[in-house]
N, CA, C and O atoms as a GROMACS GRO file, in nm:
protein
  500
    1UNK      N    1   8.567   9.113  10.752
    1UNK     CA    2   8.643   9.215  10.681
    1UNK      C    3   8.785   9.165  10.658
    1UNK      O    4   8.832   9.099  10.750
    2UNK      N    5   8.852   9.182  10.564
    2UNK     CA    6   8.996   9.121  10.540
    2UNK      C    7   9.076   9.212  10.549
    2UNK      O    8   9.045   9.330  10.566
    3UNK      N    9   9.174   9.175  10.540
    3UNK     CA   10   9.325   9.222  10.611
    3UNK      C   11   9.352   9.362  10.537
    3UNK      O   12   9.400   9.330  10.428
    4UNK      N   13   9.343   9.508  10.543
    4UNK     CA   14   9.438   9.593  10.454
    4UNK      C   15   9.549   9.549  10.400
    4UNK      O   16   9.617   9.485  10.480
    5UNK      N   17   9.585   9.557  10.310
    5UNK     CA   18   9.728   9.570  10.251
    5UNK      C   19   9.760   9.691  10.177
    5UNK      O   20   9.694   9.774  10.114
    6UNK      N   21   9.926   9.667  10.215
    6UNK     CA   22  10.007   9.821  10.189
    6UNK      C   23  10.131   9.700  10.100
    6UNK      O   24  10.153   9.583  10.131
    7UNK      N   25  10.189   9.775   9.996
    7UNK     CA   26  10.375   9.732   9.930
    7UNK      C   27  10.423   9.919   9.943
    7UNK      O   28  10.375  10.027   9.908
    8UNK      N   29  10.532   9.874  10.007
    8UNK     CA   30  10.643   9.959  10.087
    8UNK      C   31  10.719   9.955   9.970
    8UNK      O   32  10.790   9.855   9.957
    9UNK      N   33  10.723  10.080   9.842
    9UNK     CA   34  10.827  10.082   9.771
    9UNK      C   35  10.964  10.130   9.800
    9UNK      O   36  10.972  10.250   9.773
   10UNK      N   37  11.091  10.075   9.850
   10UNK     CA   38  11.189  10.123   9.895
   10UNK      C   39  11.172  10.061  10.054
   10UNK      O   40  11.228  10.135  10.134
   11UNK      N   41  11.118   9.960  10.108
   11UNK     CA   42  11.118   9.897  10.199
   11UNK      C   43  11.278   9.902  10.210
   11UNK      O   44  11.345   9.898  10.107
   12UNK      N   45  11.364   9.914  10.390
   12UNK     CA   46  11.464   9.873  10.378
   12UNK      C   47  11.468   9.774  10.541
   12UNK      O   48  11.378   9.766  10.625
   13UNK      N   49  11.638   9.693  10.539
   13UNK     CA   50  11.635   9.648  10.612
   13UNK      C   51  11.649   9.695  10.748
   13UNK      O   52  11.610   9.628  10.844
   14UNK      N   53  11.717   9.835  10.759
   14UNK     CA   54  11.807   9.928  10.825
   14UNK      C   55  11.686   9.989  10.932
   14UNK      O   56  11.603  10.065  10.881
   15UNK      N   57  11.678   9.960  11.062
   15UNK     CA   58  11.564  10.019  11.159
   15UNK      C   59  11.566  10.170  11.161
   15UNK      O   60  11.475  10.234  11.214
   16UNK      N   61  11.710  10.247  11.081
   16UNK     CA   62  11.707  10.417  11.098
   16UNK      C   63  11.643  10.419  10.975
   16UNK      O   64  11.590  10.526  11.007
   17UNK      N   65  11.594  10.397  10.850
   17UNK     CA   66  11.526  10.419  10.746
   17UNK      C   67  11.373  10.409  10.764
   17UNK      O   68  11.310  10.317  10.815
   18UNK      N   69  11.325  10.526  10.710
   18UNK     CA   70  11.199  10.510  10.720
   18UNK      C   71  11.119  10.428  10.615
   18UNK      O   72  10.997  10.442  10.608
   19UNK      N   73  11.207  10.319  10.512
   19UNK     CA   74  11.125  10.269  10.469
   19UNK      C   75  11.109  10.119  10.543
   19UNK      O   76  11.030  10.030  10.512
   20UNK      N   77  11.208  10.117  10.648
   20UNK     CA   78  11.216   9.982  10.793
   20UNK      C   79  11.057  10.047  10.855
   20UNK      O   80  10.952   9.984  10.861
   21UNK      N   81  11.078  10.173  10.890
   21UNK     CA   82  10.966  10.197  10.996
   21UNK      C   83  10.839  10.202  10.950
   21UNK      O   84  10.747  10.192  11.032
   22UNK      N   85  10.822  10.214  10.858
   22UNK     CA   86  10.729  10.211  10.766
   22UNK      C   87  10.619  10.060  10.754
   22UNK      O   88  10.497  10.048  10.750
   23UNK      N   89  10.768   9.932  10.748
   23UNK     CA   90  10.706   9.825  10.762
   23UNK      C   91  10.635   9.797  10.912
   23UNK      O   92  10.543   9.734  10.965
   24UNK      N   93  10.711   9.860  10.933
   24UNK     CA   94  10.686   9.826  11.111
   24UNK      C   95  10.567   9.852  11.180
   24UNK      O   96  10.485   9.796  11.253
   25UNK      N   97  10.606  10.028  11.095
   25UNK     CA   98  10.408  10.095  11.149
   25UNK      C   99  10.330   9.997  11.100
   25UNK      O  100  10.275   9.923  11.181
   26UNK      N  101  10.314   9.980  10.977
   26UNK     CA  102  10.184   9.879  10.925
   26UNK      C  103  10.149   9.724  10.970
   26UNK      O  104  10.036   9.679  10.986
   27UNK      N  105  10.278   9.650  10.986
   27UNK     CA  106  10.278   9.526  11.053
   27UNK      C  107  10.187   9.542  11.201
   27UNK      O  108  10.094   9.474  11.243
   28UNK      N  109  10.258   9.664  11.260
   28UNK     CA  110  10.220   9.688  11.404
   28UNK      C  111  10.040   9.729  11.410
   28UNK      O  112   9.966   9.687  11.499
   29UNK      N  113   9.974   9.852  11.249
   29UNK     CA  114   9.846   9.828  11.286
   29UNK      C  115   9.754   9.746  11.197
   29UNK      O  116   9.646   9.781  11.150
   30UNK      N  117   9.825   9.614  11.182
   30UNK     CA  118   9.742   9.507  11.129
   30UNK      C  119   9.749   9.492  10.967
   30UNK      O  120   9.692   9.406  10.900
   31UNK      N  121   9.809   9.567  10.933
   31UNK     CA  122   9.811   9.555  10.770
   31UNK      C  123   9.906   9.391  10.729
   31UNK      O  124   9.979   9.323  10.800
   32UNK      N  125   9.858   9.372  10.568
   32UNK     CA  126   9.944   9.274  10.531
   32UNK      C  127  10.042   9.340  10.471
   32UNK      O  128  10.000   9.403  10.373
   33UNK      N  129  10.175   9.352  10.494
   33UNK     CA  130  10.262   9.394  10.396
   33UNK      C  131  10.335   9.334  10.298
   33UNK      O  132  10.355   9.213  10.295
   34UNK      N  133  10.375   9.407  10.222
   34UNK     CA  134  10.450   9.359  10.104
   34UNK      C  135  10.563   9.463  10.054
   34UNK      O  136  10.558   9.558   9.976
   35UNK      N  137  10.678   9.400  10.139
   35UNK     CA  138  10.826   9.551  10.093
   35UNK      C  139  10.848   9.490   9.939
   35UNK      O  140  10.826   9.389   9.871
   36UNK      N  141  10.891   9.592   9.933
   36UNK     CA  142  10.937   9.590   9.771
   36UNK      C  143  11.075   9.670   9.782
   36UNK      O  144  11.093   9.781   9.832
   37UNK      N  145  11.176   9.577   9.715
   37UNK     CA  146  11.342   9.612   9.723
   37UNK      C  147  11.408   9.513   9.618
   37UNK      O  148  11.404   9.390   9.606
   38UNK      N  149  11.479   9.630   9.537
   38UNK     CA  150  11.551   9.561   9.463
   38UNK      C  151  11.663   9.455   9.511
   38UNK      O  152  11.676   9.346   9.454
   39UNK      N  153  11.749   9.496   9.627
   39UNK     CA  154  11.865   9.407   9.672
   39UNK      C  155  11.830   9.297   9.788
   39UNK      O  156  11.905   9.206   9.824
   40UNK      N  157  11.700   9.327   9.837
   40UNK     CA  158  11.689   9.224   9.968
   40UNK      C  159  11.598   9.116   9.933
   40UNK      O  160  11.536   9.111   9.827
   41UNK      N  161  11.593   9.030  10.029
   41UNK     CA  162  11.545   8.904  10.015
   41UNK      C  163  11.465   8.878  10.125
   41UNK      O  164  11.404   8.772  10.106
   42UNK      N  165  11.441   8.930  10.233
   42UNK     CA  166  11.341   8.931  10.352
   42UNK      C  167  11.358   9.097  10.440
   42UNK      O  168  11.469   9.149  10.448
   43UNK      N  169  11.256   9.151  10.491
   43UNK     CA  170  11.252   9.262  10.582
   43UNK      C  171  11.152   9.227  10.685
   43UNK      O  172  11.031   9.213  10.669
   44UNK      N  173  11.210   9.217  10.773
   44UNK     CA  174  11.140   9.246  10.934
   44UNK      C  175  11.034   9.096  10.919
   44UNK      O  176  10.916   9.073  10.944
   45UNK      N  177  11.180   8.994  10.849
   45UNK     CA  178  11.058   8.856  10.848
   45UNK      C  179  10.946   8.862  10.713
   45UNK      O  180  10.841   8.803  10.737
   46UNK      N  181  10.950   8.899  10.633
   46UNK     CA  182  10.873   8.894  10.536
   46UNK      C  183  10.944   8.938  10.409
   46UNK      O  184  11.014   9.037  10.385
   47UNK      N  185  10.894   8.807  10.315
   47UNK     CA  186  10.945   8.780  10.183
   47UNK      C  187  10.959   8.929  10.103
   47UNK      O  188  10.864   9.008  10.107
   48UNK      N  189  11.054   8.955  10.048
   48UNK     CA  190  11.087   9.112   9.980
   48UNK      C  191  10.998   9.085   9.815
   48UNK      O  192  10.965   8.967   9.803
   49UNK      N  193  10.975   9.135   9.746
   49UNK     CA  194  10.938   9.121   9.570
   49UNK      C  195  11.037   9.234   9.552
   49UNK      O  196  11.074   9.313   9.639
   50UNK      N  197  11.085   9.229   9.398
   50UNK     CA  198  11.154   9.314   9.350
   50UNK      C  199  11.094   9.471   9.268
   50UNK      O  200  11.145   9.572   9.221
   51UNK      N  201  10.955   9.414   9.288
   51UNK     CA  202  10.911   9.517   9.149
   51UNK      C  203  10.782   9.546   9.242
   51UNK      O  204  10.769   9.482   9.347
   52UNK      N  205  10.673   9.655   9.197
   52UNK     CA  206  10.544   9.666   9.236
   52UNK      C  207  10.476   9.548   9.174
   52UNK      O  208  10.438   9.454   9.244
   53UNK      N  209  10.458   9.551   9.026
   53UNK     CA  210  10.438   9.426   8.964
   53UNK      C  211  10.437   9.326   8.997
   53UNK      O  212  10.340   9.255   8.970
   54UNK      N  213  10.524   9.286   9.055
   54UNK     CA  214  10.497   9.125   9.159
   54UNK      C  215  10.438   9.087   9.307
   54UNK      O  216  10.443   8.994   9.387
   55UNK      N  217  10.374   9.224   9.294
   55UNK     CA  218  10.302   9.196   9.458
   55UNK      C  219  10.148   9.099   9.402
   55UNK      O  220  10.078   9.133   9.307
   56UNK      N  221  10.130   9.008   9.466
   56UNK     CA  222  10.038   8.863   9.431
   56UNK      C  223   9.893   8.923   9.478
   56UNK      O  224   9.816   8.837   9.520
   57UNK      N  225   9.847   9.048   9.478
   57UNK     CA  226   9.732   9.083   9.545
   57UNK      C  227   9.709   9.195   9.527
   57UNK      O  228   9.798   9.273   9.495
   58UNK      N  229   9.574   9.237   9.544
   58UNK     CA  230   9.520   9.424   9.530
   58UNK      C  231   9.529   9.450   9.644
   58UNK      O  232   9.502   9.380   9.741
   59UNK      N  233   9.587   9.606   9.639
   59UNK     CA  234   9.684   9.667   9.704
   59UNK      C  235   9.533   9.790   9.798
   59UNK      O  236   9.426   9.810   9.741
   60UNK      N  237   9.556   9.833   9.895
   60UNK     CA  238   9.495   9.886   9.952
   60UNK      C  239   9.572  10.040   9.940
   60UNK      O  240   9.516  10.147   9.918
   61UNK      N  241   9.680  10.023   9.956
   61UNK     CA  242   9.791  10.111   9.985
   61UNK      C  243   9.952  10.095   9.889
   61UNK      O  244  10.020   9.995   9.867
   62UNK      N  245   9.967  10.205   9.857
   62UNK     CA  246  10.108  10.208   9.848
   62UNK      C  247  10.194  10.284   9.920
   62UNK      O  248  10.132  10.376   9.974
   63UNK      N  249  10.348  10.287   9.952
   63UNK     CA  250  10.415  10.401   9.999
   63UNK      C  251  10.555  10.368   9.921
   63UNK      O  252  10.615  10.263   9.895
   64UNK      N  253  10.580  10.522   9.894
   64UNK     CA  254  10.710  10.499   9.818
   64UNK      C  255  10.804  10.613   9.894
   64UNK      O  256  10.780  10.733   9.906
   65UNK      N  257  10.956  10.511   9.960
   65UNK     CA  258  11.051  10.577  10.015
   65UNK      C  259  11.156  10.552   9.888
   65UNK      O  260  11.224  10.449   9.883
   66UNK      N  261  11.163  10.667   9.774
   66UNK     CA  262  11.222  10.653   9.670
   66UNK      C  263  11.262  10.795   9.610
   66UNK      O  264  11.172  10.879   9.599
   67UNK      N  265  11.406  10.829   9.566
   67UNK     CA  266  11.444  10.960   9.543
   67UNK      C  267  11.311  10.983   9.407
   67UNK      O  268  11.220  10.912   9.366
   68UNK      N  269  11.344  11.076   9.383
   68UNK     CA  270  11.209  11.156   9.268
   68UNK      C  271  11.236  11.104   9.137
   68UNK      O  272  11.156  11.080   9.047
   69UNK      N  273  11.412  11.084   9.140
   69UNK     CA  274  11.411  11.026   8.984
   69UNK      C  275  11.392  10.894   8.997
   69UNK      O  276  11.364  10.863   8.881
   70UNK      N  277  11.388  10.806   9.053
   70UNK     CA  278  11.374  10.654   9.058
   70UNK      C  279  11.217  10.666   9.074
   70UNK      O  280  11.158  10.567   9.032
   71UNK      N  281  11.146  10.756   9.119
   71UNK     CA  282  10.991  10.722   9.178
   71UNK      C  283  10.943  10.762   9.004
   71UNK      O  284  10.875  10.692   8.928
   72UNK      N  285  10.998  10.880   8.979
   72UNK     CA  286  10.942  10.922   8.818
   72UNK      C  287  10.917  10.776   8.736
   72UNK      O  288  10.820  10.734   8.672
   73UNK      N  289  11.025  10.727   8.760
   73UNK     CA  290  11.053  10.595   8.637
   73UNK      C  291  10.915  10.519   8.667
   73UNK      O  292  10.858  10.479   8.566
   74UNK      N  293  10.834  10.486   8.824
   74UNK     CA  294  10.790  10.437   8.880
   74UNK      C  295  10.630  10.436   8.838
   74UNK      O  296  10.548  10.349   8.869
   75UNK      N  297  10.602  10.575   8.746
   75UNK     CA  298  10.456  10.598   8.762
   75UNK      C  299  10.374  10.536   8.659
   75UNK      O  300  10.253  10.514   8.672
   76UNK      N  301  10.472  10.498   8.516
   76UNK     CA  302  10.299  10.325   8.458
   76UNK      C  303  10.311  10.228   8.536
   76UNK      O  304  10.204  10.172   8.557
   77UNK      N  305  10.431  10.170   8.610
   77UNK     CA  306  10.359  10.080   8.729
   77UNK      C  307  10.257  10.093   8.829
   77UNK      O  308  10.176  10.007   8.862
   78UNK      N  309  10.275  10.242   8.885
   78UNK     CA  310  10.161  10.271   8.981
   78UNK      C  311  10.062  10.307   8.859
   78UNK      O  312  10.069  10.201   8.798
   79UNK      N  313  10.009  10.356   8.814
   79UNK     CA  314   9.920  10.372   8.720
   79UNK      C  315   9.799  10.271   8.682
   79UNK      O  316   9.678  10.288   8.666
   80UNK      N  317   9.914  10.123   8.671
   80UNK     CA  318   9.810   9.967   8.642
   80UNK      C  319   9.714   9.958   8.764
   80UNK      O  320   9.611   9.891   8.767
   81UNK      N  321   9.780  10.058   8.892
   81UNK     CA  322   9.671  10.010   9.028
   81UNK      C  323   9.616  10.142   9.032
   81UNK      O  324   9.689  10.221   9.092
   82UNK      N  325   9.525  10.184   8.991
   82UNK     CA  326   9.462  10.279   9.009
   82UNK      C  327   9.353  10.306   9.127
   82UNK      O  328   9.322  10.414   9.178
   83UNK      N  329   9.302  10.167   9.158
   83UNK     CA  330   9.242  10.170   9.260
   83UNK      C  331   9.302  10.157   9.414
   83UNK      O  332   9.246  10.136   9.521
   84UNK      N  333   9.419  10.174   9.386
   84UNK     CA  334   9.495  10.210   9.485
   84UNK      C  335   9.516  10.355   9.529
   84UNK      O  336   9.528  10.452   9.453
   85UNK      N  337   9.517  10.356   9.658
   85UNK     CA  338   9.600  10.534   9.714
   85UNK      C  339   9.752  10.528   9.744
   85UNK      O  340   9.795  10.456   9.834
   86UNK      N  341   9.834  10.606   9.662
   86UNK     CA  342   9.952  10.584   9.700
   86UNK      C  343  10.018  10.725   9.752
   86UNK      O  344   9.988  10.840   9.722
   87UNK      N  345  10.087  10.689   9.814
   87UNK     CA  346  10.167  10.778   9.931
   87UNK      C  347  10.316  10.810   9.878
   87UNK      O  348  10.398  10.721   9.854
   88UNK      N  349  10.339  10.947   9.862
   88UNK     CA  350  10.412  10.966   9.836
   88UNK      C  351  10.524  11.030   9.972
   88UNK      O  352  10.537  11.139  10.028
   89UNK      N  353  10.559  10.954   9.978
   89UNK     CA  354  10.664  11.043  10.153
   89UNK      C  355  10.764  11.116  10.146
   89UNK      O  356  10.865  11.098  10.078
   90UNK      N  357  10.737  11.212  10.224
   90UNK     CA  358  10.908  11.360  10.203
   90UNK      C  359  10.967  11.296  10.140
   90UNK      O  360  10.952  11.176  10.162
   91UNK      N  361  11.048  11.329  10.050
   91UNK     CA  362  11.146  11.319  10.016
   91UNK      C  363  11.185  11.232   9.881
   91UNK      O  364  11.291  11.215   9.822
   92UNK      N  365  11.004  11.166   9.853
   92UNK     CA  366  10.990  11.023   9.696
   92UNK      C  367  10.963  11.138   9.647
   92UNK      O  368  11.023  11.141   9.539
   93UNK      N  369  10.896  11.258   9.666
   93UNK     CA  370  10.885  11.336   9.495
   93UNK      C  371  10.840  11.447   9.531
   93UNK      O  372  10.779  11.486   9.630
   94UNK      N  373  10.911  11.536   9.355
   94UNK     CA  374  10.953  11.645   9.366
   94UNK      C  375  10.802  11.720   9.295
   94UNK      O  376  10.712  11.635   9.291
   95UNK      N  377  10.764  11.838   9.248
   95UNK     CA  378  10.665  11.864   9.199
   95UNK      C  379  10.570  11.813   9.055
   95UNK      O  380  10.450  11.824   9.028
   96UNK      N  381  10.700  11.747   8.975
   96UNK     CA  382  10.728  11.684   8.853
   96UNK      C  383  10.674  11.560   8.873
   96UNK      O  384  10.568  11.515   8.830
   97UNK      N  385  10.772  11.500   8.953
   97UNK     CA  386  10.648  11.364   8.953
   97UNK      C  387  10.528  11.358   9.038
   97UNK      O  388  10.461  11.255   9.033
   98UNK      N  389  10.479  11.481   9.139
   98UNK     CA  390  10.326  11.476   9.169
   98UNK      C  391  10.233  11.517   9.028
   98UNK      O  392  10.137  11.441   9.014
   99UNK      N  393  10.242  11.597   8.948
   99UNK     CA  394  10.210  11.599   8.840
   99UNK      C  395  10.173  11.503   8.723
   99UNK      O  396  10.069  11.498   8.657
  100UNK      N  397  10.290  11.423   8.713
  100UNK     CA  398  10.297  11.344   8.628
  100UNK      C  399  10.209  11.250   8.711
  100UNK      O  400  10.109  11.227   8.643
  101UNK      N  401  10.201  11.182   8.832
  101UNK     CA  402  10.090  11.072   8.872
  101UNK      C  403   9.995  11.156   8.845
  101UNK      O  404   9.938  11.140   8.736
  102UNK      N  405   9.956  11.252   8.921
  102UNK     CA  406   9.788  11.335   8.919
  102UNK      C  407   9.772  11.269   8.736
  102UNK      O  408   9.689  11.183   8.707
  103UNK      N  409   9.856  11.323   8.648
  103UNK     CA  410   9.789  11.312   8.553
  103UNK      C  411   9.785  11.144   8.461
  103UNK      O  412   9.718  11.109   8.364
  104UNK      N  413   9.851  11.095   8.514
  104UNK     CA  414   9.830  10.947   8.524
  104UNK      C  415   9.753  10.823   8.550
  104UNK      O  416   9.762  10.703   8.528
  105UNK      N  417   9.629  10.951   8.640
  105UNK     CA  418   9.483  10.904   8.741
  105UNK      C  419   9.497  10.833   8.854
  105UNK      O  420   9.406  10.766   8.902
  106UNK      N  421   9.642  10.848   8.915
  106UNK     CA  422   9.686  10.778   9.046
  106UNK      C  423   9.611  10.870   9.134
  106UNK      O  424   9.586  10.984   9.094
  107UNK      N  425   9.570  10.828   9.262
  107UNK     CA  426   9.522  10.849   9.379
  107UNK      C  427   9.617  10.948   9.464
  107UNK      O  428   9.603  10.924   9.584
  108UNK      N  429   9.673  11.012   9.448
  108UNK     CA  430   9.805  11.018   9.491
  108UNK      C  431   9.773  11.136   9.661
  108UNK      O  432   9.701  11.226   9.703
  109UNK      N  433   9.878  11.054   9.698
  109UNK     CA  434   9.886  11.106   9.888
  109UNK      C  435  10.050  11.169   9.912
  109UNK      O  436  10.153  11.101   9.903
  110UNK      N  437  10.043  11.294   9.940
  110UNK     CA  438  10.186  11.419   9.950
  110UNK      C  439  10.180  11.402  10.116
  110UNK      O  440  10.100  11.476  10.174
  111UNK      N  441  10.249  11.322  10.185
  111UNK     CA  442  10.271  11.297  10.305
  111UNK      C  443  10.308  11.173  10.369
  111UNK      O  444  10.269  11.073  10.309
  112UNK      N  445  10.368  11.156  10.469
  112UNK     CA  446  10.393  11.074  10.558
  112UNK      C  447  10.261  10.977  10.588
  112UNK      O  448  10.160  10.998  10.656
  113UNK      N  449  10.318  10.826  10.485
  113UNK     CA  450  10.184  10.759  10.527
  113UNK      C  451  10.218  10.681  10.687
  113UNK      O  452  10.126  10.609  10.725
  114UNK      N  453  10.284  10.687  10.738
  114UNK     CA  454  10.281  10.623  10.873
  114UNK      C  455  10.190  10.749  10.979
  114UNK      O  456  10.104  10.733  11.066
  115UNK      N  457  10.231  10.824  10.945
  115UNK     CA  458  10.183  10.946  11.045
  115UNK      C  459   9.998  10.938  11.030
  115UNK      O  460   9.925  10.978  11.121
  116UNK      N  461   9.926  10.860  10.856
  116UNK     CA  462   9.833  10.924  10.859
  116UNK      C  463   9.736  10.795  10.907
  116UNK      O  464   9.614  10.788  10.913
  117UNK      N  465   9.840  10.695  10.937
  117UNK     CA  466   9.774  10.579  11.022
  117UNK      C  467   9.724  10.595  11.178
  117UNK      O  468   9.640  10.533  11.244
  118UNK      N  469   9.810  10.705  11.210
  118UNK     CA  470   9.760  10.761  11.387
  118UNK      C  471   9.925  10.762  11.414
  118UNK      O  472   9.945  10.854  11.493
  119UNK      N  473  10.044  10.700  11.381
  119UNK     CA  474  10.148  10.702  11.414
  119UNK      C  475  10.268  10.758  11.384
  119UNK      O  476  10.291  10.809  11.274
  120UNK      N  477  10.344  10.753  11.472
  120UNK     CA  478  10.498  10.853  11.452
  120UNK      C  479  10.580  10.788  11.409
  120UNK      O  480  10.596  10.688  11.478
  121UNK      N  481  10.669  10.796  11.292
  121UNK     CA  482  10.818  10.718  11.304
  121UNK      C  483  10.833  10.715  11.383
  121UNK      O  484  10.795  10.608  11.432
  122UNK      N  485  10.906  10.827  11.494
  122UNK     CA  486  10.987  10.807  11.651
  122UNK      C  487  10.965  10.685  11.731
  122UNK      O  488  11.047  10.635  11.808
  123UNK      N  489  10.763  10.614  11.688
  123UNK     CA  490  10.743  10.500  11.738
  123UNK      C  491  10.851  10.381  11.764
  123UNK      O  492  10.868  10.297  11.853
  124UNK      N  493  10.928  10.423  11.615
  124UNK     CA  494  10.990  10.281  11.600
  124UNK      C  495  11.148  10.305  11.590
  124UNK      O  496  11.202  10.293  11.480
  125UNK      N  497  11.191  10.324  11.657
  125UNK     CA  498  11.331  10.332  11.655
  125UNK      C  499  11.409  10.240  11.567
  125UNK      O  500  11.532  10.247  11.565
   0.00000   0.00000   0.00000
């Protein structure tokens, strides 16, 4: 069986951000990750991409730690992966852009994807 993979949209470097803990949960239950950040260049040891678009592989998972108007802009990129489930976490989107994916044919997940792995942020300080 091969490796899950997840790209962490809004991956950050910062261990109080949940898009740090995020990498962390998944590193920690075996996933391959792939952060995705416009300004960085490595997180938690692993190469950053700038875009969803440049992740080199089919995606098992997405999660996006991204305000609603930056995630809006976000949805014909998620769209090209349809066979993906993507996670939308408190606070990436507002009713407008769950809508707009639903009707986009994204997979779409309204919750905390670390929590729905078995784990807590609090895990990771």
């Amino acid at each position: 069986m091969s490796q899950p993979t997840i790209a962490i949209i809004g991956a950050s470097c910062d261990h109080r951000k949940f898009g740090n803990k995020c990498v962390r949960a998944y590193l920690h239950s075996g996933y391959q990750v792939f952060p995705v950040n416009l300004r960085e260049v490595q997180i938690e040891g692993l190469t950053v991409v700038r875009a969803i678009d440049d992740v080199p592989t089919e995606l098992d998972r997405i999660s996006v730690y991204l305000p609603p108007e930056k995630t809006r802009a976000l949805i014909p990129s998620l769209a090209q992966r349809l066979e993906t489930e993507v996670w939308f976490n408190p606070g990436s989107a507002d009713r407008q852009v769950l809508d707009q994916a639903r009707a986009a044919g994204i997979d779409v997940h309204d919750g905390c994807s670390i929590v729905d792995i078995g784990l807590s942020p609090g895990q990771f300080p």
